[in-house]
N, C-alpha and C positions, 0 to 999 in steps of 0.2 A: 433082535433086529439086526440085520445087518445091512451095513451103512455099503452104501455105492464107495470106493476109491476115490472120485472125483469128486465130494461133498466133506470127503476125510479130510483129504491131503489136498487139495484145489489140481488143475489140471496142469500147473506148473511143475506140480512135484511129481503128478506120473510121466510128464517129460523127461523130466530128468531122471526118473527111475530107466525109463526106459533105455534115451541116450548111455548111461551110465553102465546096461544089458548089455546092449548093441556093441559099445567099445571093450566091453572085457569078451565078448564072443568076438569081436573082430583079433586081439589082440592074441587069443587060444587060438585063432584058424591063422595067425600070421607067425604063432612062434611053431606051427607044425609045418612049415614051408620050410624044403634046404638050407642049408647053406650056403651055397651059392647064387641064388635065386634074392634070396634076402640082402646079400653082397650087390648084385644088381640093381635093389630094389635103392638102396643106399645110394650107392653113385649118381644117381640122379634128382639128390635131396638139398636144400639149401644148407644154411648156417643154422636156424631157428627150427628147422626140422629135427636135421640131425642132433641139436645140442636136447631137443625134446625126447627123441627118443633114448637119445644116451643113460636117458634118467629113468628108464622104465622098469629094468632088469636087467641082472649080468650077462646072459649072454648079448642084447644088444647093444650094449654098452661097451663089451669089448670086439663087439664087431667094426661099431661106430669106430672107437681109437684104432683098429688095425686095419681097416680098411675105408671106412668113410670120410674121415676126413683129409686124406693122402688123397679122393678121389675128389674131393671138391675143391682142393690147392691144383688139381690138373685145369679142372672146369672152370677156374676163377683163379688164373697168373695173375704175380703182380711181380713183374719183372726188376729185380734188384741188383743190380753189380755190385755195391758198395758193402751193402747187406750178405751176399752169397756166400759170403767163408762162414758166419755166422748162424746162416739160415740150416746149413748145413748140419750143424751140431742140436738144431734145436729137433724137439719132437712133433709130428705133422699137427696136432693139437696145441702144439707152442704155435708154430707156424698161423694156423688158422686164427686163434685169438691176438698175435700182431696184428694182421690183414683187417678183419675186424674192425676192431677197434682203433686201427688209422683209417680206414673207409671213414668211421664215424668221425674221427676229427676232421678229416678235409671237407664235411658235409655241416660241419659245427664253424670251420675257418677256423680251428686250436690249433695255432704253431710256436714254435721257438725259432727265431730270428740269432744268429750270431755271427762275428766277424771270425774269421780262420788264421785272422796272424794278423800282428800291427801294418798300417800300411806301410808302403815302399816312398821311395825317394821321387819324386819327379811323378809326371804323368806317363804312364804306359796303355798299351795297346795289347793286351796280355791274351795269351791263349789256354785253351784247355782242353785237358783232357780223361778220361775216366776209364778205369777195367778194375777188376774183381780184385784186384790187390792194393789200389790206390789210387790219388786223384791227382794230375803234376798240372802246376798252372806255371805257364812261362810269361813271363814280364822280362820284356826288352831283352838281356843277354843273359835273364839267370833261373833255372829251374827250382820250383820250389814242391816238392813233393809232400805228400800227406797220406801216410798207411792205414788200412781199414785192418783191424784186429781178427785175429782166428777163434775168435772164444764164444762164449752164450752169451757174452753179456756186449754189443757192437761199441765198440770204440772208432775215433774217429784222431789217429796220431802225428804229429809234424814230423818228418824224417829227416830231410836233409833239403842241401841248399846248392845248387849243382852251378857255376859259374864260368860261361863262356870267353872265351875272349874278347874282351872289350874293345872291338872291333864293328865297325860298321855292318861289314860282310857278313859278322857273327848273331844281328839283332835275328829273333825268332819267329817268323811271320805265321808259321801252321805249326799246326800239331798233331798226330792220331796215335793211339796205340795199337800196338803189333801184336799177334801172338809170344807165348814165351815170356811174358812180362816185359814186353820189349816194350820203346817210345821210340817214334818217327819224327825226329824235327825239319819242318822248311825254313833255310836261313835267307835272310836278306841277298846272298848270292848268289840262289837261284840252283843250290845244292841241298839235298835232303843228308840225314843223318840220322841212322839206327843205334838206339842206347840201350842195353840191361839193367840189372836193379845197380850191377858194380862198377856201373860209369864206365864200361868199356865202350868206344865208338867206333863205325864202320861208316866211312864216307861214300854217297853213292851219288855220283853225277848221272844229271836225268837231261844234260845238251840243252837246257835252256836259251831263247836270244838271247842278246847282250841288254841288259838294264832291266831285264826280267827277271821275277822274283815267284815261289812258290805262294800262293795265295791260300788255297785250302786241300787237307788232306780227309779222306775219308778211306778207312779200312773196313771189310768183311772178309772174315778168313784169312786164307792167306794171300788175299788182293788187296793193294793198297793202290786207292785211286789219287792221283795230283794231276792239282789244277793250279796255272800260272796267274798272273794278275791281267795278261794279253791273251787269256782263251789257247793256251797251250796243255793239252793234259795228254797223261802218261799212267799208263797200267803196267802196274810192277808187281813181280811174285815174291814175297817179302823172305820167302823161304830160298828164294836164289839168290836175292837180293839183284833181279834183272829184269829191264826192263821191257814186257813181254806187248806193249803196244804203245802206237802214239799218234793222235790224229788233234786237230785244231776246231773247237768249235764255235768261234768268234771270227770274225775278223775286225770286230767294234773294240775299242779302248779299253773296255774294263771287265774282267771277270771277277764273282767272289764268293761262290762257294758249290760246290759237288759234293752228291752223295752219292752213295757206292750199295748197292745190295746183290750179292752175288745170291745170297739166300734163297730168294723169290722162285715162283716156280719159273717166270720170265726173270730171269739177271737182269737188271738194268744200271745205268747209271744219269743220276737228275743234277741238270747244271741252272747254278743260278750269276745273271748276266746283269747289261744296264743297255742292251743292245733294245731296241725300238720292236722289231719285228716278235722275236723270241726271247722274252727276260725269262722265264725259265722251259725247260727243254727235256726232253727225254729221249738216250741212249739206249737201244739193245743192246745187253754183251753176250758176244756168241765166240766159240774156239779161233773166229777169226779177226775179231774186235769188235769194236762201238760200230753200230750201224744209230742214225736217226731215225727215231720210232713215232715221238710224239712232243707236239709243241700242248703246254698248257696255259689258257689263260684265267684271268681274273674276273669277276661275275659282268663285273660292266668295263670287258675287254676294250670298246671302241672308244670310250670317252677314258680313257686311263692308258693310252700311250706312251714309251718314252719311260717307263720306271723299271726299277732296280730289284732284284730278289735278292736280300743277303744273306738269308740261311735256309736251311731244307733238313728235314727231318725227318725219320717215318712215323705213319701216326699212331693215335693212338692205340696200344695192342691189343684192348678190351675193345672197342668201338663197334658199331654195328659192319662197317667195312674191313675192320681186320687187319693182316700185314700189308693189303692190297694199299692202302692209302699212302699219302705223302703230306706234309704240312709245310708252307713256305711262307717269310716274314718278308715283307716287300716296305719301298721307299714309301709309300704314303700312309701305313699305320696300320692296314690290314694284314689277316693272315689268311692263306686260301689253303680249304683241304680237299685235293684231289684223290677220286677214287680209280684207280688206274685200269680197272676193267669194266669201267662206266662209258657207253656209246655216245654221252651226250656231249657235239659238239655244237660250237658258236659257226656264223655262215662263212668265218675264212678257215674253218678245218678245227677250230685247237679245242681241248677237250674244256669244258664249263668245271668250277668245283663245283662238289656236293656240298658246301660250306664255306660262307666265309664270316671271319670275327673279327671285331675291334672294339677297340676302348673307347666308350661313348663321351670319355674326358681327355682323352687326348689322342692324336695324328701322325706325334711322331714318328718317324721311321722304327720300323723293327729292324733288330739287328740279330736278335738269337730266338730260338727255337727251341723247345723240347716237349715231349709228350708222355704221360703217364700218369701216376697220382694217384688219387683217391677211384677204387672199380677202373683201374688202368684207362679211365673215360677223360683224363683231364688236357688239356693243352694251356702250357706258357709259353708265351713271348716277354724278352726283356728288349727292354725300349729305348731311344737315343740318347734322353736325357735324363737327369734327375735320378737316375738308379730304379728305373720302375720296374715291377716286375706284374704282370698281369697273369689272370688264368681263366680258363674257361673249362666245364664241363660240358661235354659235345652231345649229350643227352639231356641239355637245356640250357642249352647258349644264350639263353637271351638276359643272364643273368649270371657275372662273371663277378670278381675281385680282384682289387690288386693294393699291391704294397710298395710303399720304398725302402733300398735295403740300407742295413743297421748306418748310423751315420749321416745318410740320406746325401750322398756324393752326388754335386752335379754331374754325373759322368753318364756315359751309356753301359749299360748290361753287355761288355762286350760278347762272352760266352754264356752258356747255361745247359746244366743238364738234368732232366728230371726225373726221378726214380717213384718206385710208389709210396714213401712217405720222407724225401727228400729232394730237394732243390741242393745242386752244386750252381753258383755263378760268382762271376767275377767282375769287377767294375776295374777303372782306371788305377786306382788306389788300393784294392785290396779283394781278396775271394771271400763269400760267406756260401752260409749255409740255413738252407732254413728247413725245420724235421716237425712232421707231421705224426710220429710214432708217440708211442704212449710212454715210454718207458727212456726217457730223456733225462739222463742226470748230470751234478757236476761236470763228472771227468769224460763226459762221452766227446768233448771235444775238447780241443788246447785252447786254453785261455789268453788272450792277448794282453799286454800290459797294462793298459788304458781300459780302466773297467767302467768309466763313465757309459752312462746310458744306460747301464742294465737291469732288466725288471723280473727278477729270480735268475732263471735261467738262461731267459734269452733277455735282448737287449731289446728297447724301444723300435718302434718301427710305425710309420702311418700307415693306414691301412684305409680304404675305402671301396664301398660297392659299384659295380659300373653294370649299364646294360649294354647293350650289341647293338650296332647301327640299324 
């Protein structure tokens, strides 16, 4: 007698007889495809794809390491500075399982919180700054740098302690780094200052009024945009060391802070104000200077007059909008993210964002900006008080976290910069660091004296969920 298949084995297991046909015939008609064709085939494959097929057979296994995964670190940046000398030495398959598995922590909220040097004397006003070879944070008249290592394994090193003249004129008001490993400082007298790694300086008068002071610097390439505290800015080509424009975009009391994208396919430059009309604003730059392009407002423009933008950033690099966007931290606690090739404006002209965020526990003014993180989708603001440090993923805002950093300093977040498994900021009292990478050990940063608070590797920190207004 012979027995039907489907009364042998139930209809489950001719399922899976058959599936099981189907994918070794699929996989014989996909290994008689090119070379190149299968190279293509790749490029357009996730993390879970590719790590599936890597395990199939040798040849796509070694297709996958020599050309798959080099093509989905194109498809999925997670832009690093601090990382970059390191990422360098690593193999695109090293590369990929970093990225990875910090994706996963910032989606988990796993981090290590740490302070970056004992605190300072006195209360400061500290600035900062970040490029591929280091991080220098200035408090009042003295630079304190910290080297990012050349090896596989990322360190994070205190260098040196760099000390102005203790001088009124000498306190440190801005800060950007330059090509060449250079540093651009704005001092209290209303003069900028170009530094190397070997403390050589070049003094360069930018004709400031009198009682006017550099308030913020932003460089791309070799343009370095400054902006005064009275809405005086100045385009300098840092490779002349000369000042190739200068026009006023205020005539209201207070400016405090420009950003600079010569990159764009449009250049522009974004100023943030306390002026009523325009608190922040957008410049064309073109071979003959800043023209005004675009005034941008805040979602509910009319009832929200009269406030202050203190920092501008580009957004997020991973985002649905791209490099085209801007992020701006304003006086009453939100953040707006404007999409700059968006039509939609409000009925007095100024462009609407395509987003805005804040911390559903607190109002604060925002003071710092930065954007990146976990799928390059994340945005932080650091906040006026308390050392807060907030974040939002912009592919679901409505459910954000924040932290206060190590210490938990009454102070504001003056600066901040965020990389994709790093946070650099700094409060009145001291810089930390907070790292969302996997591979976090003792020595990856310098230890401070005072080891009170610490819980392994990083130190104590509160930590709480917020929604979005």
């Amino acid at each position: 007698q012979v027995v039907a298949p489907s009364s042998q084995f139930g209809s489950g297991a001719i399922d899976t007889l058959t599936l099981s046909t189907s994918r070794r015939l699929d996989m014989e008609s996909l290994l008689e495809l090119p070379n190149d064709l299968l190279i293509l085939i790749l490029c357009d494959l996730g993390y879970w794809e590719l790590d599936s097929i890597a395990r199939t057979c040798k040849l796509l296994h070694s297709l996958v390491y020599e050309f798959g995964w080099a093509a989905y670190l194109r498809n999925n940046p997670r832009p690093s500075l601090s990382l970059s000398r390191s990422r360098d030495l690593w193999q695109p398959s090293v590369r990929v399982r970093y990225d990875v598995l910090t994706d996963r922590r910032w989606d988990q909220r796993k981090f290590v919180a740490r302070p970056l040097s004992d605190p300072w004397l006195g209360r400061k006003r500290p600035r900062l700054a970040l490029s591929s070879s280091r991080l220098v944070i200035a408090a009042g008249h003295t630079l304190h740098s910290f080297g990012f290592s050349a090896n596989k394994n990322p360190r994070v090193e205190s260098e040196t302690h760099l000390k102005l003249k203790d001088d009124p004129g000498q306190y440190v008001t801005a800060m950007a780094c330059v090509p060449d490993d250079g540093i651009c400082i704005g001092l209290q007298n209303g003069s900028l200052e170009f530094l190397d790694v070997s403390d050589q300086r070049t003094r360069h008068d930018i004709d400031l009024p009198p009682k006017d002071f550099v308030e913020s610097l932003s460089a791309s390439d070799d343009l370095l945009l400054a902006l005064s505290a009275n809405g005086s800015a100045r385009l300098i080509d840092t490779s002349l060391c000369q000042t190739v424009s200068s026009f006023e975009i205020s005539s209201q009391p207070r400016s405090w802070k420009c950003h600079l994208n010569s990159r764009a396919s449009s250049p522009y430059a974004a100023f943030g104000t306390s002026t009523d009309a325009k608190p922040l604003s957008i410049y064309s730059l073109s071979p003959s200077g800043f023209t005004p392009s675009l005034v941008l407002a805040q979602q509910d423009s009319i009832a929200r007059r009269g406030l202050a933008v203190f920092d501008i950033c580009q957004g997020p690099p991973c985002s649905v909008w791209g490099t085209s966007s801007i992020v701006s931290g304003w006086y009453d606690g939100t953040l707006s993210v404007h999409d700059l090739r968006s039509s939609d404006r409000d009925r007095d002209g100024r462009l609407r964002p395509v987003m805005t965020l804040s911390n559903s526990f607190s109002d604060e003014p925002i003071y710092s900006v930065g954007c990146g993180g976990g799928s390059g989708c994340y945005v932080a603001a650091g906040s006026a008080r308390h050392s807060l440090v907030s974040f939002w993923d912009v592919r679901s805002a409505n459910k954000g976290f924040s932290f206060h950093a190590p210490f938990n300093d009454a102070s504001p977040v003056y600066a901040l910069a965020l990389e994709s498994s790093r946070l650099f900021a700094v409060t009145q009292s001291r810089p930390f660091v907070v790292d969302f990478g996997p591979d976090v050990g003792s020595t990856t940063y310098p230890s401070p004296s005072s080891q009170s608070g610490t819980s392994g590797l990083g130190y104590y920190v509160t930590q709480y969920q917020h929604a979005r207004h």
